[in-house]
Backbone as numpy.savetxt, mean C-alpha at the origin, in Angstrom:
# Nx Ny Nz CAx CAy CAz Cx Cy Cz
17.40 -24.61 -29.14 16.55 -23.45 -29.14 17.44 -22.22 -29.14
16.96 -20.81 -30.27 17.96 -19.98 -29.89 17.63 -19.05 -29.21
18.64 -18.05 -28.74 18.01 -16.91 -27.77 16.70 -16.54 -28.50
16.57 -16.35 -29.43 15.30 -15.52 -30.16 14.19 -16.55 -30.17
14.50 -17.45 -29.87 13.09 -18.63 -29.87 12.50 -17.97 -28.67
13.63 -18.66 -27.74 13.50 -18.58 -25.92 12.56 -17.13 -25.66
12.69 -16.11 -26.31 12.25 -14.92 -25.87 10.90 -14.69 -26.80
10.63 -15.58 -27.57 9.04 -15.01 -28.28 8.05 -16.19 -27.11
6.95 -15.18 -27.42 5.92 -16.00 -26.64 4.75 -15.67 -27.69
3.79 -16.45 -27.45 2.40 -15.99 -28.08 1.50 -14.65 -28.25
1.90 -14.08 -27.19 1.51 -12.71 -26.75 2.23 -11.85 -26.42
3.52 -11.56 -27.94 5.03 -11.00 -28.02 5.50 -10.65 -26.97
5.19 -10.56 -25.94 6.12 -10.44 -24.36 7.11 -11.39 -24.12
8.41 -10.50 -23.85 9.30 -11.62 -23.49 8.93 -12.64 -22.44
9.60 -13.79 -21.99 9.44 -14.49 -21.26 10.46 -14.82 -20.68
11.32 -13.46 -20.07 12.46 -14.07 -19.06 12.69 -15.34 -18.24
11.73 -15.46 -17.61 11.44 -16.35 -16.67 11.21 -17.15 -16.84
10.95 -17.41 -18.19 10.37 -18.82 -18.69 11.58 -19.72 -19.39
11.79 -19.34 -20.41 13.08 -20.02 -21.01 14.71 -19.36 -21.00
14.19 -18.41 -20.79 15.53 -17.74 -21.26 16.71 -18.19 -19.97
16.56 -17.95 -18.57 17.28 -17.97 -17.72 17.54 -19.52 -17.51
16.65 -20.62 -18.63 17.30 -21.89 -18.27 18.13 -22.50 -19.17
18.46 -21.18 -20.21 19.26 -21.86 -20.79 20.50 -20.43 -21.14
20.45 -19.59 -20.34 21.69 -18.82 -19.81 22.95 -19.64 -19.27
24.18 -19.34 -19.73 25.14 -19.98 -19.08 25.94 -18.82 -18.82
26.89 -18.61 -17.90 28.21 -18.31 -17.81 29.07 -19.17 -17.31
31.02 -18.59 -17.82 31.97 -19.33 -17.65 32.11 -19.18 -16.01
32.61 -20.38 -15.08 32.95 -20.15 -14.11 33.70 -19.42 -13.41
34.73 -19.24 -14.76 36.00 -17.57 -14.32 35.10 -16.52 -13.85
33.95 -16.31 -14.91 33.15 -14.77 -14.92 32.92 -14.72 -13.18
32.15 -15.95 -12.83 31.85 -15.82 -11.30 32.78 -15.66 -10.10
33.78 -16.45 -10.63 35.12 -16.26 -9.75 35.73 -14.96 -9.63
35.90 -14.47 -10.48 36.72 -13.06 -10.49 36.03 -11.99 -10.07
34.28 -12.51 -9.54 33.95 -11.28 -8.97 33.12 -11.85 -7.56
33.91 -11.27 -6.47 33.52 -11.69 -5.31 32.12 -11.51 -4.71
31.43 -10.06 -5.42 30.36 -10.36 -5.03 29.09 -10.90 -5.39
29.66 -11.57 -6.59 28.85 -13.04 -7.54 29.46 -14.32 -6.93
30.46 -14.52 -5.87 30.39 -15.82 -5.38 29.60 -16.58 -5.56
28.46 -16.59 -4.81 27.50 -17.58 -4.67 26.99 -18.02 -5.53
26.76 -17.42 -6.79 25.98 -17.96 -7.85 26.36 -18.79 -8.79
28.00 -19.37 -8.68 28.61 -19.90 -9.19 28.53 -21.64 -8.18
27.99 -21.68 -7.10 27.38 -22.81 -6.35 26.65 -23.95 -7.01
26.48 -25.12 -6.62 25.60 -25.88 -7.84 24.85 -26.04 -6.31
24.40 -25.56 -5.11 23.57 -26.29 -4.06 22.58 -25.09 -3.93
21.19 -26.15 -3.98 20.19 -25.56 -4.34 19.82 -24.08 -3.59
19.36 -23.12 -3.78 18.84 -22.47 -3.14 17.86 -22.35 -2.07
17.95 -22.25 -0.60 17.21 -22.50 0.18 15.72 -21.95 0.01
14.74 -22.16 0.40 13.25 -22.37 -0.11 12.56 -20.61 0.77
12.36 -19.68 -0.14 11.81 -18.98 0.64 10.20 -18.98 0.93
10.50 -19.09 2.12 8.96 -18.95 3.04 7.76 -17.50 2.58
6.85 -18.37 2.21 5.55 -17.33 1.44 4.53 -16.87 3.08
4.36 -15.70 3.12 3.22 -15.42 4.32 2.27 -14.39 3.60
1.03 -14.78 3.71 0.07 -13.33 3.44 0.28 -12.48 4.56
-0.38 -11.48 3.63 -0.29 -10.39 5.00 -1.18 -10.61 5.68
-0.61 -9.87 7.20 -1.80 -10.18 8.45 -3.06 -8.94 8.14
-2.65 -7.96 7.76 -3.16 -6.64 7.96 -4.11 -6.37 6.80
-5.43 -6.69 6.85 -6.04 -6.29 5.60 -6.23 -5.11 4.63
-5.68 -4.13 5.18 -5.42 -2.99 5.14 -3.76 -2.53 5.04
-2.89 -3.35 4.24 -1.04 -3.07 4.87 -0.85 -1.66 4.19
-1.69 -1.09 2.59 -1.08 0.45 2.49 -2.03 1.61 2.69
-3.20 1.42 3.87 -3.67 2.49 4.41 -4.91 2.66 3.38
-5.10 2.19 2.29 -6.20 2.33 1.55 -7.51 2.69 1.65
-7.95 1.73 2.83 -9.15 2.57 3.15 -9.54 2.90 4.76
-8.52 2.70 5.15 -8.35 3.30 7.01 -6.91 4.33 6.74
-7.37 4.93 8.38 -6.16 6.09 8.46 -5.39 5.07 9.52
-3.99 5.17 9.58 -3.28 4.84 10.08 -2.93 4.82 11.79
-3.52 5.87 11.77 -3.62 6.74 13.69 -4.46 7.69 13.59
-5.08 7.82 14.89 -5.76 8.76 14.80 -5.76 10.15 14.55
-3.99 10.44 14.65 -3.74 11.93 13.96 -3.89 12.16 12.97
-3.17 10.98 12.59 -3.96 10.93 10.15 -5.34 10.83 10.06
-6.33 10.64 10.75 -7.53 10.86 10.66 -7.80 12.23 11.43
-7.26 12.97 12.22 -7.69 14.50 12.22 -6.64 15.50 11.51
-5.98 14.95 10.88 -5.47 15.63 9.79 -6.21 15.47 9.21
-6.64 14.20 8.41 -7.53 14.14 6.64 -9.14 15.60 7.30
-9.56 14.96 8.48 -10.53 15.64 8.76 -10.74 17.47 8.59
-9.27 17.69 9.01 -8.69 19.29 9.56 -8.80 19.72 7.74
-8.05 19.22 7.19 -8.03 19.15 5.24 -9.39 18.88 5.19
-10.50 18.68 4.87 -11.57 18.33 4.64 -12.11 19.32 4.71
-12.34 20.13 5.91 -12.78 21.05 6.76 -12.18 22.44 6.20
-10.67 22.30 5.19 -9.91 23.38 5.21 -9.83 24.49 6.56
-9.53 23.84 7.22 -9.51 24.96 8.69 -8.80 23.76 9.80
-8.17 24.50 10.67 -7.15 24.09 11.96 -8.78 23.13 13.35
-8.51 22.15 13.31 -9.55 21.72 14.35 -9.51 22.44 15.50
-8.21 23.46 15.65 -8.69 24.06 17.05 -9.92 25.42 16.93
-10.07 25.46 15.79 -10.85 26.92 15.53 -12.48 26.33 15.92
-12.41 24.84 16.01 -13.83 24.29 16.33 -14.58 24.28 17.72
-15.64 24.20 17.79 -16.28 24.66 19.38 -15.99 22.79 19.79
-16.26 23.42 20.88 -15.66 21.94 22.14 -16.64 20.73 21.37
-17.83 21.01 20.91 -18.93 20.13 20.84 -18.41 19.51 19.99
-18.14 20.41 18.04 -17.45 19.82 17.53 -16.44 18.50 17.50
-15.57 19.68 18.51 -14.11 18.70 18.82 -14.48 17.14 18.92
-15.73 17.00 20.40 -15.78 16.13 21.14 -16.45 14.84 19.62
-17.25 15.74 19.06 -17.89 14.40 17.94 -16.58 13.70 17.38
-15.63 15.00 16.97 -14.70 14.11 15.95 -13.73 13.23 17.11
-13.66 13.47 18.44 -13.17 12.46 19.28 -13.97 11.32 19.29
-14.92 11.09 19.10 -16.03 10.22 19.32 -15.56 9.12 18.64
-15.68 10.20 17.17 -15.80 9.27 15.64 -14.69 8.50 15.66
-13.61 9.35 16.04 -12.22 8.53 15.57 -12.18 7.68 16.91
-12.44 7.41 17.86 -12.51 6.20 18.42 -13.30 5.22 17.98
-14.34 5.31 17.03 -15.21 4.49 16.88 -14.60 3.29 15.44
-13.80 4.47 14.92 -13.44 4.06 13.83 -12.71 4.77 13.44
-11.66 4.50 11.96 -11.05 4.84 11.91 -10.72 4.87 10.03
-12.14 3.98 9.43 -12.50 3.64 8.13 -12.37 5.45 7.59
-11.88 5.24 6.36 -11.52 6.74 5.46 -13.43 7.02 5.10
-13.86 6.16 4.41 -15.16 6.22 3.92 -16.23 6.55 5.00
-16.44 5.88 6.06 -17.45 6.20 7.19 -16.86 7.80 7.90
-15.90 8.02 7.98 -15.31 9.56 8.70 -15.38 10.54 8.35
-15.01 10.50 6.52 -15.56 11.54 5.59 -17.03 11.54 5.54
-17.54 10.20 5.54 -19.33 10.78 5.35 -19.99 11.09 6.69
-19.19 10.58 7.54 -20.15 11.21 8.62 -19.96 12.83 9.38
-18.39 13.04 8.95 -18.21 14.67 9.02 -18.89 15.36 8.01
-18.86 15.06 6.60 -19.87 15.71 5.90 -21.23 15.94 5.81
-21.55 14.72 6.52 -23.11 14.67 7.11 -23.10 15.86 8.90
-22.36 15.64 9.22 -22.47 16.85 10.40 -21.96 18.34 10.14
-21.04 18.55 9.63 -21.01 19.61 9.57 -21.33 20.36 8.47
-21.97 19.95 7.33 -22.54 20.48 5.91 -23.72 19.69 5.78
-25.49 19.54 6.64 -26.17 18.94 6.32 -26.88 19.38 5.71
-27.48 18.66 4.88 -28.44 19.00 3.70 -29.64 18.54 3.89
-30.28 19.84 4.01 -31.89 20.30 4.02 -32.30 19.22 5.58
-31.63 19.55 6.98 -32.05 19.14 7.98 -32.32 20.79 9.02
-33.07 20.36 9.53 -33.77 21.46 10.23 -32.55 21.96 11.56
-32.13 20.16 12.16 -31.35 20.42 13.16 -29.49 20.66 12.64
-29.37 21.49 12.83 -28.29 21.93 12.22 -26.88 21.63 13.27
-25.70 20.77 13.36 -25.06 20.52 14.78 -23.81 21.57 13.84
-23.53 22.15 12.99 -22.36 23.07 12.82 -22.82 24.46 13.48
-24.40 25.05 13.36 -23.91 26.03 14.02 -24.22 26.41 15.27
């Protein structure tokens, strides 16, 4: 097979991984003369690396805030204004919330539902 076989596939993407690296050679000098290719010049197998899912259903923050300061930050940004400019009552809801949770989706809708409500009589912003 030649290099140019090894590298077509059906769906013109190479296929490194597939043929090509099993029929790569180098001379043993090449590996020798450079110390920090030692190892690869070894014929003993490579030890087996261990696969784990993640624990964290959430590992890049996607749809939770990380701490509760990144959730009164996103909130403080939301708000465009400093949470201290807010009355105690305020404050105390968004203490509430972010103990309750900490979901991006439920925090934004429920600050937007309190402090910008639409067409409710009882108004808790002012």
């Amino acid at each position: 097979m030649t290099l140019a076989q090894s590298l077509d596939t059906p769906s013109g993407c190479p296929a490194f991984g597939v043929h090509f690296t099993e029929n790569l050679q180098l001379p043993r000098a090449a590996l020798e003369s450079q110390p920090d290719l030692s190892g690869f010049g070894n014929d003993k197998p490579l030890p087996q690396t261990a696969i784990r899912p993640f624990q964290d259903p959430d590992p890049f923050h996607e749809f939770t805030y990380p701490t509760v300061l990144a959730g009164r930050r996103a909130i403080a940004d939301y708000l465009a204004q400093p949470l201290a400019r807010l009355s105690s009552e305020q404050l105390a809801f968004i203490d509430e919330l972010l103990a309750e949770t900490l979901q991006k989706k439920v925090i934004l809708q429920r600050v937007r539902d309190y402090f910008y409500p639409s067409s409710k009589e009882d108004s808790h912003a002012h």
